[in-house]
N, C-alpha and C positions, 0 to 999 in steps of 0.2 A: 504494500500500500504506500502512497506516495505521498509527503506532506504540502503537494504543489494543490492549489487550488484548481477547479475545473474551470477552461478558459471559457467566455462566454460565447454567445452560439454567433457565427459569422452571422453581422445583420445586412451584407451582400448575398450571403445564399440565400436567404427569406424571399431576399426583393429577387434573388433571380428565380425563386421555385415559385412566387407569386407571380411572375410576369408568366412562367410557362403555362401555370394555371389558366390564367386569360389567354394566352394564345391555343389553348387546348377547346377551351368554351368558344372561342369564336369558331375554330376548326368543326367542332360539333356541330354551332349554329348552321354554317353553311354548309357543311356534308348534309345535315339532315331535316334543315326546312326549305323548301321548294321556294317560300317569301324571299328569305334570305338572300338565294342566290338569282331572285329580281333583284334584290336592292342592290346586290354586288354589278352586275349587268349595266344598272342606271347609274351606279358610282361611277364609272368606268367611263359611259358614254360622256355623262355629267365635266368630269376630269377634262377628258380629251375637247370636248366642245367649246372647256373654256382658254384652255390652250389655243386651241383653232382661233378663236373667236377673241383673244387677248383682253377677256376681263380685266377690268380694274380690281387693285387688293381688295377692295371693300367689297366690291360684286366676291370676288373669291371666299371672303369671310364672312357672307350671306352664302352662298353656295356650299360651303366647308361646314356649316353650324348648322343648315337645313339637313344634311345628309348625316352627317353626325346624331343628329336626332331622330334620324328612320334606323340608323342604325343602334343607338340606344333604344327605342321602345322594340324592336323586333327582339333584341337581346331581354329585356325584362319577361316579353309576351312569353318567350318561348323558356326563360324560366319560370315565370306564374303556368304556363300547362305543364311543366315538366314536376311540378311540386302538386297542382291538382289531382296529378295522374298517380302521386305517388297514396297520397293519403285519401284516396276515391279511383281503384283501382276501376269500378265501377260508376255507372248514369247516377251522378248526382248534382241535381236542381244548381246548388250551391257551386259547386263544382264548374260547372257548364257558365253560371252568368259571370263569374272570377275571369274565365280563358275570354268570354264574350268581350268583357271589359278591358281585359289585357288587348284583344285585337282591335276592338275601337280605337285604342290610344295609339295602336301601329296606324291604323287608315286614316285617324286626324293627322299626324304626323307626316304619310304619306303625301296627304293632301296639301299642306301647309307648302310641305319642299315642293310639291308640282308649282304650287302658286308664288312661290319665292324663285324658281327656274322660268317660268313667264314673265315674270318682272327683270328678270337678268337678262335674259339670252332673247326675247323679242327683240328690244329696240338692237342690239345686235345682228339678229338675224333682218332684221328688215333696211338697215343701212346695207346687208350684203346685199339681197337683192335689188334697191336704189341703183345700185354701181353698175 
Protein backbone atom coordinates (compact mmCIF):
# COMPACT_ATOMS: atom_id res chain seq x y z
CA UNK A 1 0.00 0.00 0.00
CA UNK A 2 1.32 3.21 -0.83
CA UNK A 3 1.24 6.52 1.35
CA UNK A 4 0.84 8.73 -2.19
CA UNK A 5 -2.58 10.12 -2.33
CA UNK A 6 -4.99 9.19 -5.35
CA UNK A 7 -4.34 11.68 -8.12
CA UNK A 8 -7.46 13.37 -9.02
CA UNK A 9 -9.52 12.14 -12.16
CA UNK A 10 -8.19 13.88 -15.45
CA UNK A 11 -10.80 16.75 -15.96
CA UNK A 12 -9.64 16.47 -19.96
CA UNK A 13 -10.87 12.89 -20.07
CA UNK A 14 -14.46 13.98 -18.79
CA UNK A 15 -14.66 16.67 -21.30
CA UNK A 16 -13.23 14.25 -23.95
CA UNK A 17 -15.72 11.17 -22.80
CA UNK A 18 -18.60 13.99 -22.70
CA UNK A 19 -17.84 15.25 -26.16
CA UNK A 20 -17.84 11.40 -27.53
CA UNK A 21 -21.01 11.05 -25.67
CA UNK A 22 -22.74 13.92 -27.94
CA UNK A 23 -21.16 12.93 -30.99
CA UNK A 24 -22.45 9.24 -30.36
CA UNK A 25 -26.29 10.92 -29.61
CA UNK A 26 -26.14 12.96 -32.76
CA UNK A 27 -24.73 9.72 -34.60
CA UNK A 28 -27.81 7.89 -33.38
CA UNK A 29 -30.10 10.86 -34.05
CA UNK A 30 -29.25 10.75 -37.69
CA UNK A 31 -28.79 6.85 -38.26
CA UNK A 32 -32.03 6.46 -36.92
CA UNK A 33 -34.70 9.37 -37.57
CA UNK A 34 -35.76 9.67 -41.10
CA UNK A 35 -36.55 13.93 -39.77
CA UNK A 36 -33.06 14.07 -38.82
CA UNK A 37 -31.40 13.28 -41.81
CA UNK A 38 -34.09 16.14 -43.76
CA UNK A 39 -32.66 18.47 -41.59
CA UNK A 40 -29.09 17.31 -42.36
CA UNK A 41 -30.07 17.53 -46.28
CA UNK A 42 -31.53 21.30 -45.67
CA UNK A 43 -28.35 22.19 -43.55
CA UNK A 44 -26.35 21.31 -46.22
CA UNK A 45 -28.23 22.96 -49.04
CA UNK A 46 -28.83 25.99 -46.50
CA UNK A 47 -24.72 26.19 -46.15
CA UNK A 48 -23.95 26.00 -49.78
CA UNK A 49 -26.68 28.53 -50.88
CA UNK A 50 -25.30 30.91 -48.63
CA UNK A 51 -21.82 30.46 -50.00
CA UNK A 52 -23.30 30.77 -53.53
CA UNK A 53 -25.35 33.47 -52.74
CA UNK A 54 -22.51 35.43 -50.36
CA UNK A 55 -24.75 36.28 -47.36
CA UNK A 56 -23.93 38.83 -45.08
CA UNK A 57 -22.54 37.76 -41.27
CA UNK A 58 -25.71 38.72 -39.90
CA UNK A 59 -27.85 36.88 -42.73
CA UNK A 60 -25.23 33.88 -41.62
CA UNK A 61 -26.13 34.38 -37.84
CA UNK A 62 -29.86 34.21 -38.70
CA UNK A 63 -29.39 31.33 -40.85
CA UNK A 64 -26.67 29.54 -38.29
CA UNK A 65 -29.22 30.05 -35.11
CA UNK A 66 -32.45 29.05 -37.25
CA UNK A 67 -30.83 25.68 -38.06
CA UNK A 68 -29.21 25.33 -34.82
CA UNK A 69 -32.64 25.35 -33.50
CA UNK A 70 -34.28 22.53 -35.97
CA UNK A 71 -31.49 20.82 -34.81
CA UNK A 72 -31.99 21.30 -31.06
CA UNK A 73 -35.79 20.43 -30.99
CA UNK A 74 -35.34 17.34 -33.22
CA UNK A 75 -32.41 16.27 -30.67
CA UNK A 76 -34.83 16.99 -27.56
CA UNK A 77 -38.11 15.37 -29.76
CA UNK A 78 -36.21 12.37 -30.29
CA UNK A 79 -35.06 12.08 -26.63
CA UNK A 80 -38.72 12.88 -25.14
CA UNK A 81 -39.81 9.59 -27.54
CA UNK A 82 -36.81 7.70 -26.67
CA UNK A 83 -37.74 8.13 -22.68
CA UNK A 84 -41.64 7.73 -23.49
CA UNK A 85 -40.90 4.42 -25.10
CA UNK A 86 -38.80 3.52 -22.39
CA UNK A 87 -41.36 3.91 -19.29
CA UNK A 88 -44.80 3.05 -21.62
CA UNK A 89 -43.29 0.21 -23.47
CA UNK A 90 -46.86 0.30 -24.53
CA UNK A 91 -50.22 2.94 -26.07
CA UNK A 92 -50.38 5.25 -23.49
CA UNK A 93 -52.72 8.48 -23.74
CA UNK A 94 -49.81 10.39 -21.75
CA UNK A 95 -47.32 8.82 -23.41
CA UNK A 96 -48.52 9.69 -27.05
CA UNK A 97 -49.50 13.62 -26.26
CA UNK A 98 -45.57 14.06 -24.53
CA UNK A 99 -43.89 12.77 -28.25
CA UNK A 100 -47.17 15.00 -29.93
CA UNK A 101 -45.66 17.98 -28.06
CA UNK A 102 -42.05 17.20 -28.59
CA UNK A 103 -42.91 17.04 -32.40
CA UNK A 104 -44.95 20.37 -32.58
CA UNK A 105 -41.94 22.17 -31.17
CA UNK A 106 -39.67 20.37 -34.07
CA UNK A 107 -42.47 21.64 -36.96
CA UNK A 108 -42.67 25.28 -35.18
CA UNK A 109 -39.16 25.28 -35.26
CA UNK A 110 -39.05 23.89 -38.70
CA UNK A 111 -41.38 26.41 -39.80
CA UNK A 112 -39.62 29.49 -38.16
CA UNK A 113 -36.02 28.46 -40.00
CA UNK A 114 -38.38 28.15 -43.47
CA UNK A 115 -39.57 31.67 -42.64
CA UNK A 116 -36.07 33.17 -41.51
CA UNK A 117 -34.51 31.27 -45.16
CA UNK A 118 -37.33 33.44 -47.10
CA UNK A 119 -36.24 36.50 -45.48
CA UNK A 120 -32.44 35.77 -46.38
CA UNK A 121 -32.16 34.01 -49.44
CA UNK A 122 -35.23 35.87 -51.43
CA UNK A 123 -34.16 39.21 -51.91
CA UNK A 124 -30.94 37.37 -52.94
CA UNK A 125 -32.32 35.07 -55.01
CA UNK A 126 -34.38 37.75 -56.85
CA UNK A 127 -31.39 40.26 -57.46
CA UNK A 128 -29.83 36.96 -59.39
CA UNK A 129 -32.55 36.65 -61.48
CA UNK A 130 -32.77 40.84 -62.11
CA UNK A 131 -29.18 40.22 -63.72
Amino acid sequence: MSDRPTPPPDPRGRLVRSFGCAFRGLGFLVRTQANARIHAAATVLVVVAGFALRISPSEWCAILAASGLVWLGEGLNTAIETLADLVSPGPHPLAGRAKDIAAGAVLCAALASLAIGVVVFLPHLAELVAR
